[in-house]
BAPA-740305 format. One record per residue (C-alpha): residue number from 1; residue in one letter; x, y, z. Coordinates in nm, 2 decimals, decimal comma. Layout:
BEGIN
NUM a X Y Z
...
END
This chain:
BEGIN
1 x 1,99 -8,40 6,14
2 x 1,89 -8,68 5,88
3 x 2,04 -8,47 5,58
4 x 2,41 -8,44 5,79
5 x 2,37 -8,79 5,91
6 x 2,36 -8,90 5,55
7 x 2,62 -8,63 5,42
8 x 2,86 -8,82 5,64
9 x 2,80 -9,14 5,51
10 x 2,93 -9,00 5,18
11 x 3,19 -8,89 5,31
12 x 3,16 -8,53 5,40
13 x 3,27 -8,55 5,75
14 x 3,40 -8,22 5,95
15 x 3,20 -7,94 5,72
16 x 2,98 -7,76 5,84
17 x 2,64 -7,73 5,66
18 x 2,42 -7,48 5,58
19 x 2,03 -7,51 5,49
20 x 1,93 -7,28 5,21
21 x 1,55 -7,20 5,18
22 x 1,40 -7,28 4,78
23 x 1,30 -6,97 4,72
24 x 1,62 -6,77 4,87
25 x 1,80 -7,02 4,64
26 x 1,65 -6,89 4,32
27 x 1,68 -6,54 4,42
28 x 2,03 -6,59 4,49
29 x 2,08 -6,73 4,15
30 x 1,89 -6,46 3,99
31 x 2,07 -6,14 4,24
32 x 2,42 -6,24 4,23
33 x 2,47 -6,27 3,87
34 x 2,27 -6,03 3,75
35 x 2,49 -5,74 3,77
36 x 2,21 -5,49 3,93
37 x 2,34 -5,37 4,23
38 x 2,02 -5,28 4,34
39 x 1,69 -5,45 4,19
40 x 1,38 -5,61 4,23
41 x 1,39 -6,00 4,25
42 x 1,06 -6,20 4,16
43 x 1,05 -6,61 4,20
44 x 0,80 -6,74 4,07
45 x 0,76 -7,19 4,05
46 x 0,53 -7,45 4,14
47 x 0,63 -7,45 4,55
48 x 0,91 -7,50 4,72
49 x 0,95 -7,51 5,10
50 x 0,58 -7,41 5,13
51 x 0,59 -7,11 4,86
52 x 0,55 -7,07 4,53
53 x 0,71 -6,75 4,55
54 x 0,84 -6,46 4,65
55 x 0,89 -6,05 4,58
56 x 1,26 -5,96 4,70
57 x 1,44 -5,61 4,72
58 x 1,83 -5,61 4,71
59 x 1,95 -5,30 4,80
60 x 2,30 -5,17 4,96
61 x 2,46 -5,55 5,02
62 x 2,14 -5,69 5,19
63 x 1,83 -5,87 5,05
64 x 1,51 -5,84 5,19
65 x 1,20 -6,05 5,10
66 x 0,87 -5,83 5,10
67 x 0,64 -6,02 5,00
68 x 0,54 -6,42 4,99
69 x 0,28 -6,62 4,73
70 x 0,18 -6,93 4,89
71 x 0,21 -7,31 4,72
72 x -0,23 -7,26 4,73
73 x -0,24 -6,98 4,50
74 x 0,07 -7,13 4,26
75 x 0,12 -7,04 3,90
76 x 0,33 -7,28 3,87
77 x 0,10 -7,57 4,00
78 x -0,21 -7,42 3,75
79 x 0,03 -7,45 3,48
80 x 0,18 -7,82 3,59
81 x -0,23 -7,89 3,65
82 x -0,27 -7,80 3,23
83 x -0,02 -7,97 3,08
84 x -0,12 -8,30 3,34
85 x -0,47 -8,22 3,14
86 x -0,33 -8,23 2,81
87 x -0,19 -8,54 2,85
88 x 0,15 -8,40 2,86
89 x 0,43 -8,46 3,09
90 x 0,42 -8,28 3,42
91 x 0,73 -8,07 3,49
92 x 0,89 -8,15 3,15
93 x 0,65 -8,05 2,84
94 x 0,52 -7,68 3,02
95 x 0,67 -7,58 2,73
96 x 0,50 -7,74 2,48
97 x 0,17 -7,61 2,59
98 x 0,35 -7,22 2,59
99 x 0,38 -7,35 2,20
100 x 0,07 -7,50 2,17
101 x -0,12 -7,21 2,24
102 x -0,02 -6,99 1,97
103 x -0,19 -7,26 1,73
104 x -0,53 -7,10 1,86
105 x -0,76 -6,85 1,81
106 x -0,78 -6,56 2,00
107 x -1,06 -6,61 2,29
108 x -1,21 -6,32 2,45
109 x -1,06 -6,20 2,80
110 x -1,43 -6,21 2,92
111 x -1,49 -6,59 2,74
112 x -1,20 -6,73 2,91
113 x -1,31 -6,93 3,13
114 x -0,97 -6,94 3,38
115 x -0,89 -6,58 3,39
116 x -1,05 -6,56 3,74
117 x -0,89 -6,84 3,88
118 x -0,61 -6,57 4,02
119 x -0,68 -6,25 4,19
120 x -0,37 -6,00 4,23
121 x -0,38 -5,72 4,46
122 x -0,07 -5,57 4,49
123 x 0,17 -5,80 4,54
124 x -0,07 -6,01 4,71
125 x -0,16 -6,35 4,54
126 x -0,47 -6,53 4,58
127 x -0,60 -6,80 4,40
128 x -0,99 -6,87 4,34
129 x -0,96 -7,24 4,45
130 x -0,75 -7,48 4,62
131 x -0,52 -7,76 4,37
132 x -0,78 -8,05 4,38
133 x -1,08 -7,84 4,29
134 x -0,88 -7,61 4,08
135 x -0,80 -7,93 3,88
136 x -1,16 -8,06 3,87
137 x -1,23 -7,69 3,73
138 x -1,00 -7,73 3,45
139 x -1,13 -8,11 3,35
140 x -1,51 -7,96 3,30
141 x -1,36 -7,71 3,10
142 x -1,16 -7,95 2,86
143 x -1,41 -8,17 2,78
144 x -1,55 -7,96 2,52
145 x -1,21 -7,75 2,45
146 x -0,97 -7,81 2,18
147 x -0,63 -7,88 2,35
148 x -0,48 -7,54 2,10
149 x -0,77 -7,33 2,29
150 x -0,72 -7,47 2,63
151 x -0,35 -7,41 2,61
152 x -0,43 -7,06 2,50
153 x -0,63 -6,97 2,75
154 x -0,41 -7,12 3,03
155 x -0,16 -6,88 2,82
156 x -0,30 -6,61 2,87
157 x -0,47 -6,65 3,21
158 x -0,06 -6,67 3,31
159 x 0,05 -6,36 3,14
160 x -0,26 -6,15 3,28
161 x -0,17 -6,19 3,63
162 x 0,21 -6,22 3,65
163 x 0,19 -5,91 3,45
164 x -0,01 -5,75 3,68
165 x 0,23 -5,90 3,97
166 x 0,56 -5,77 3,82
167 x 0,40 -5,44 3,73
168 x 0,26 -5,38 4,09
169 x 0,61 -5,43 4,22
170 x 0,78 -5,21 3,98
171 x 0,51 -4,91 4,11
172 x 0,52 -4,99 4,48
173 x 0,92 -5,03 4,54
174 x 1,02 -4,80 4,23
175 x 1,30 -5,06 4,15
176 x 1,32 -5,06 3,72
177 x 1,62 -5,32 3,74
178 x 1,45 -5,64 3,76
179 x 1,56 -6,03 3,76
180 x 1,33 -6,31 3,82
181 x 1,42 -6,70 3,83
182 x 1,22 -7,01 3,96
183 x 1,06 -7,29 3,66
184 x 0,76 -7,04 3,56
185 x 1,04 -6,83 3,43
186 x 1,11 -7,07 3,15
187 x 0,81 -6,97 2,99
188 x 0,96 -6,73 2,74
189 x 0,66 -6,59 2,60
190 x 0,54 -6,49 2,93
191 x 0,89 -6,32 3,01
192 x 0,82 -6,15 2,66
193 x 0,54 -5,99 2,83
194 x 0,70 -5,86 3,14
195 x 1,00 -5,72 2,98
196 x 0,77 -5,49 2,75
197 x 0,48 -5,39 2,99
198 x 0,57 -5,44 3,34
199 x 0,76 -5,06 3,36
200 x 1,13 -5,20 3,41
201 x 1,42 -5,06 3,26
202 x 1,70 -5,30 3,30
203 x 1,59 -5,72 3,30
204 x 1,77 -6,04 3,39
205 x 1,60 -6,40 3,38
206 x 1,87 -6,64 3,56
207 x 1,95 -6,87 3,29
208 x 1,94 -7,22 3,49
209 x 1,57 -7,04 3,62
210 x 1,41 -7,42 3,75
211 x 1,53 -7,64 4,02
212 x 1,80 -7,75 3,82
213 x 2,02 -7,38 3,97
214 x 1,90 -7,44 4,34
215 x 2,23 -7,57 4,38
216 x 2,42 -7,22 4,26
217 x 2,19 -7,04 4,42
218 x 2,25 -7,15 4,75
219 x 2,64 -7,15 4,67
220 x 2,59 -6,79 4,63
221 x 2,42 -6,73 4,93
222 x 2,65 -6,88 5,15
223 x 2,93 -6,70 4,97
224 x 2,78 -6,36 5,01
225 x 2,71 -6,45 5,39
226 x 3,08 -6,61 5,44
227 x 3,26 -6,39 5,19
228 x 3,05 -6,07 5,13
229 x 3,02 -6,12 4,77
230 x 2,85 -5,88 4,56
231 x 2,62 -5,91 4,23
232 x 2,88 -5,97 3,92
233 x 2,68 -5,96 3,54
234 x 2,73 -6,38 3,43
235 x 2,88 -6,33 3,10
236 x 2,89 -6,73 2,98
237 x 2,74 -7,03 3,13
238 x 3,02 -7,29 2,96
239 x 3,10 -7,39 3,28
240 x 3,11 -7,81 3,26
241 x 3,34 -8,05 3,17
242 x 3,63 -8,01 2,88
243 x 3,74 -8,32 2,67
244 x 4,12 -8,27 2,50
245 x 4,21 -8,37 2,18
246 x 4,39 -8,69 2,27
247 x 4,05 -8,79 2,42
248 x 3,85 -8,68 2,13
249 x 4,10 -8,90 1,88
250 x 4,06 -9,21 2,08
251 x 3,72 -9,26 2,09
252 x 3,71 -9,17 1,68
253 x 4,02 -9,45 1,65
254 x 3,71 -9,67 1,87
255 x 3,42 -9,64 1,59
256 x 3,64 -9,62 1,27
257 x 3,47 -9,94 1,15
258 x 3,19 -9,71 1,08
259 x 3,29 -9,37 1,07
260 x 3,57 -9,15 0,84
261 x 3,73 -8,84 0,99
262 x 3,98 -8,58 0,97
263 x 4,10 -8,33 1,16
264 x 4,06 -7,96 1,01
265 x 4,28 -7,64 1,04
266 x 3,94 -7,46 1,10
267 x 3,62 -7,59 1,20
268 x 3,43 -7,29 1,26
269 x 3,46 -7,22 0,86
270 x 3,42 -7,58 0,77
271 x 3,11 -7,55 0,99
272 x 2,97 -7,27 0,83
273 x 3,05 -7,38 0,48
274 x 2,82 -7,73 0,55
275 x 2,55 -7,51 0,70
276 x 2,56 -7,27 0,38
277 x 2,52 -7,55 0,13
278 x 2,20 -7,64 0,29
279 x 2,34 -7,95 0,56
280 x 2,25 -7,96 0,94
281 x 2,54 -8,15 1,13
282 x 2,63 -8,22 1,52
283 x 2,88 -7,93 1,68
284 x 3,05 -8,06 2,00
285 x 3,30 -7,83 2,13
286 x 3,46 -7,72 2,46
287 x 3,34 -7,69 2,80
288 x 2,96 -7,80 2,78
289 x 2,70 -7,54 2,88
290 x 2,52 -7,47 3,27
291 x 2,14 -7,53 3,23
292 x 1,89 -7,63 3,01
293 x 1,97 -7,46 2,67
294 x 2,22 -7,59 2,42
295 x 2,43 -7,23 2,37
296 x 2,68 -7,32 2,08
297 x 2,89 -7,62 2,26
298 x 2,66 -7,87 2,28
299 x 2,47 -7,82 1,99
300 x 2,30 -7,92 1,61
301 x 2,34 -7,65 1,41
302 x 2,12 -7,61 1,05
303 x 2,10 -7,31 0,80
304 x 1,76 -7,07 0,95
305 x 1,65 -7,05 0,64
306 x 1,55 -7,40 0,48
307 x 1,23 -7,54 0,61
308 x 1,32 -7,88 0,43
309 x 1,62 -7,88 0,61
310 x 1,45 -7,85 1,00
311 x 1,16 -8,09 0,86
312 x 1,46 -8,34 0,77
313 x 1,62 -8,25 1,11
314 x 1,33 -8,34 1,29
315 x 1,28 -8,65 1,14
316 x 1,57 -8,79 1,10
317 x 1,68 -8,70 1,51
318 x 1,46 -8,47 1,72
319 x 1,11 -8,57 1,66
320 x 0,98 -8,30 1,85
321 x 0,60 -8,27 1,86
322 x 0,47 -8,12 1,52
323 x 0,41 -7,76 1,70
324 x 0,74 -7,73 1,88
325 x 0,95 -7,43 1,72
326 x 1,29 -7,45 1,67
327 x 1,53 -7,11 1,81
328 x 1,75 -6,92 1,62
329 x 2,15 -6,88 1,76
330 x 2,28 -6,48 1,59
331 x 2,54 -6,22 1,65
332 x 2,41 -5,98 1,88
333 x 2,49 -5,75 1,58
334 x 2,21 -5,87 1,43
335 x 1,95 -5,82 1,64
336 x 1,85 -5,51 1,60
337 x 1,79 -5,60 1,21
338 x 1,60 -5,91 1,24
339 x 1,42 -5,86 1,59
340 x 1,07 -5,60 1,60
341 x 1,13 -5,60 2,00
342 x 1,50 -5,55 2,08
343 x 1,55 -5,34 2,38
344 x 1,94 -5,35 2,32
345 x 1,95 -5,58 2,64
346 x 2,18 -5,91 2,47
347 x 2,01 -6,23 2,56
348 x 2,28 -6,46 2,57
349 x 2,12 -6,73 2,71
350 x 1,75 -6,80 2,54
351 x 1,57 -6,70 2,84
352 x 1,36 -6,47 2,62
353 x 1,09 -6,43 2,36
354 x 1,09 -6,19 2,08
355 x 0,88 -6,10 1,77
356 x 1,09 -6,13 1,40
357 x 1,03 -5,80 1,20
358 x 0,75 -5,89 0,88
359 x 1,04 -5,85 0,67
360 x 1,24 -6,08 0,82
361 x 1,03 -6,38 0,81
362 x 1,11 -6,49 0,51
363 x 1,47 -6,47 0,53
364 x 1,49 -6,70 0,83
365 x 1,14 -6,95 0,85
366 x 1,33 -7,25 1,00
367 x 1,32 -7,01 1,38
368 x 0,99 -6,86 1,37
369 x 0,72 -6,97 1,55
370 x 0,36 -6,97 1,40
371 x 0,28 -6,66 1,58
372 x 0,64 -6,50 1,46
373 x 0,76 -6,49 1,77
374 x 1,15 -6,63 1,83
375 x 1,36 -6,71 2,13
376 x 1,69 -6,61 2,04
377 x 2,03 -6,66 2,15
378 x 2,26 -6,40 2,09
379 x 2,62 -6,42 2,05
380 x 2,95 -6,20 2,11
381 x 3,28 -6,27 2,22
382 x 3,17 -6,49 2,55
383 x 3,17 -6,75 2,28
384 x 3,47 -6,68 2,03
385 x 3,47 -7,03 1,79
386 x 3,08 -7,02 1,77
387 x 3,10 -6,65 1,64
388 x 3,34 -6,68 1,45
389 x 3,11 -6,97 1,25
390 x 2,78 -6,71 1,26
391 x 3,07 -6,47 1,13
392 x 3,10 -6,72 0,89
393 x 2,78 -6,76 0,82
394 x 2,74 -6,40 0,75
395 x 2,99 -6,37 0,49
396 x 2,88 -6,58 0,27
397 x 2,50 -6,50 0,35
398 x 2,46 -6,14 0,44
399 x 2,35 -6,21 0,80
400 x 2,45 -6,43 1,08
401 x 2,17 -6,69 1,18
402 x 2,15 -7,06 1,23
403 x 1,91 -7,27 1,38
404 x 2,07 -7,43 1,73
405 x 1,93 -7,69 1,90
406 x 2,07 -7,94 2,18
407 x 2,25 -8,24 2,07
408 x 2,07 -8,52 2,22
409 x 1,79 -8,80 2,06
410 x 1,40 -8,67 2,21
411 x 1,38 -8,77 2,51
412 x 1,76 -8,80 2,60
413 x 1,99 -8,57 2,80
414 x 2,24 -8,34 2,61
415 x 2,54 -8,52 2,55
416 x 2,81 -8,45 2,76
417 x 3,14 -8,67 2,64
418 x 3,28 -8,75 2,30
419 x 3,15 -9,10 2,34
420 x 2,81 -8,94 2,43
421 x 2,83 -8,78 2,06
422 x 2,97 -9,11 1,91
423 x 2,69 -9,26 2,00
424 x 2,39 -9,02 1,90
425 x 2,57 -8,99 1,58
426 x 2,53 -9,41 1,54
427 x 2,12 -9,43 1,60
428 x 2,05 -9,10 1,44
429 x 2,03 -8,97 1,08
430 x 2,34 -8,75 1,15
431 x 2,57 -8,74 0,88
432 x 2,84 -8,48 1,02
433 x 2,97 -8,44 1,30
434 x 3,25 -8,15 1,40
435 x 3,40 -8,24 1,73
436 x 3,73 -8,04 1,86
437 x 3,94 -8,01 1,56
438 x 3,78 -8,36 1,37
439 x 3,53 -8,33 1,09
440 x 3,36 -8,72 1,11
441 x 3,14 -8,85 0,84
442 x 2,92 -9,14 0,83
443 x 3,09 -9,42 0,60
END
């Protein structure tokens, strides 16, 4: 009553409104743009509606939950509970503990002092204590653990018993298409893990996998209930706001007490010709990306293989925590080459980890992570400017590989507008900047 009450104080008066449970909302997201006409759909976050997750089966047009993990025995809240621990932000730096904990070394299944916090039977969930003394638990552990070990552990205690989770499923509903979505599937190393041992064949992580695609997932719900909509494979996720030329020239004519600029008969090629001469430089292009990855629209863009470079980029605009890895954007061509782990699956959307073959390493430091492992986003035809500067790139280099990060300051939302870029260019080191058809420098 209170949410359509309010709905209709904004305006939204005659609709009719439909309440969408959290974890039906991520398994939405995951099912109907997966492709897999029939699979097994895992969510998995810190709780939502009183669950932290859920086991799914879609099969012939209808899903059907099996199975329930309640917000008690959360992997998500353990994790949130760690990084709180580490002096870390919750629900924002869970992936700077996944990063810290390759900086350790190896403890001992049976020295690790958290791996019986969960209990898995079947694809039953139970957790050894409650969130208050599960917390308490952790502190008297930290106290006389270094924060790389801690974070290791906490790791590892995650990928032992989702593992175990995932692979249960796959044995007791003989489903090898799997998706999974919800904020514990932003842990790419952990998806690593699943896609290799769990027994699946076929694998889909929904690319907007917290909270943030709640929204979509409902949406898709209520269309398959109202419409009878069927799972479609997402092939791009460029699905927010445009800016034209006219636009783009405007703002530039608004800061040209500061900046020079010209426009450019091909951008993709000047692009990739900065990038090969050893320069990092701001990429804004089209219709900015769904989600929480910057995927070759929104994006800085440096050559993979120049440590100097990514040490400059850091410092002179992300100043990311010393540990935090940067990812790699390639043609899907390329994969196979460069990765150890390929299944052959295209990741387009950095949802998953990967170890670089030994060889490889050297070729491309500025996207490995200490451990050598990479999260990867791989590029076709969804995307036909940004290939065509990897293409580029590979012309003049042999392979094509850059390192891609979001444009934004630390800290700061992706920009979204051509004033948005204007002004991260200003208060950052930045000194090029390709936006639509403009190349701008810094005077």
């Amino acid at each position: 009553f209170q949410v359509r009450k309010k709905l209709e104080r904004m305006g939204f008066c005659g609709h009719k409104c439909y309440i969408v449970d959290h974890h039906l909302a991520h398994a939405a997201s995951a099912i109907f743009t997966s492709g897999f006409e029939k699979c097994l759909c895992i969510t998995l976050d810190g709780v939502g509606d009183g669950l932290s997750g859920t086991i799914n089966i879609y099969e012939n047009g209808e899903l059907c939950r099996v199975g329930e993990i309640k917000e008690r025995d959360s992997f998500g809240i353990f994790f949130e509970e760690v990084t709180t621990i580490l002096g870390l932000r919750e629900l924002e730096d869970e992936g700077k503990v996944m990063a810290l904990a390759d900086f350790s070394y190896p403890v001992e299944e049976e020295r690790n002092r958290m791996i019986d916090f969960f209990k898995v039977d079947g694809i039953k969930v139970r957790a050894k204590y409650g969130t208050i003394r599960r917390f308490l638990e952790l502190e008297k552990i930290k106290w006389n653990t270094p924060n790389e070990r801690f974070a290791y552990m906490a790791q590892k205690t995650l990928e032992k018993h989702v593992l175990r989770l995932f692979r249960n499923a796959v044995e007791e509903f003989g489903m090898e298409n799997v998706c999974w979505a919800g904020g514990v599937a932003a842990n790419i190393k952990l998806n690593r893990v699943i896609r290799l041992f769990s027994g699946l064949r076929r694998w889909y992580v929904f690319p907007h996998m917290g909270d943030g695609g709640l929204a979509a997932g409902a949406a898709l719900w209520i269309a398959h209930l109202l419409e009878g909509i069927r799972p479609y494979k997402l092939k791009d996720v460029y699905l927010g706001l445009e800016y034209g030329e006219e636009e783009i020239e405007r703002v530039l004519k608004e800061n040209r007490n500061w900046i020079r600029y010209e426009r450019v008969s091909d951008p993709a090629g000047v692009a990739a010709e900065l990038i090969c001469k050893g320069n990092y430089l701001l990429w804004f292009q089209g219709r900015m990306e769904y989600g929480p990855r910057a995927l070759g629209n929104r994006s800085i863009l440096a050559p993979a293989w120049s440590e100097d470079v990514k040490k400059k980029l850091n410092l002179e605009i992300k100043r990311r925590s010393w540990y935090q890895p940067f990812a790699p954007s390639m043609l899907v061509e390329d994969a196979q080459r460069f990765l150890e782990d390929y299944d052959g699956i295209p990741d387009r959307f950095m949802t998953m980890g990967y170890m670089v073959k030994t060889d490889a390493k050297k070729i491309i430091p500025a996207v490995i992570h200490v451990d050598g492992s990479t999260r990867p986003q791989m590029v076709e035809e969804e995307n036909e400017l940004y290939e065509k500067l990897l293409q580029g790139v590979k012309k003049k280099l042999g392979y094509g590989i850059i390192l891609n990060t979001s444009f934004n300051l630390h800290g700061e939302p992706i920009v979204c507008s051509p004033s948005d870029a204007i002004d991260t260019m200003k208060r950052s080191g930045a000194k090029y900047l390709i936006i639509g058809e403009f190349l701008v420098e810094k005077k």
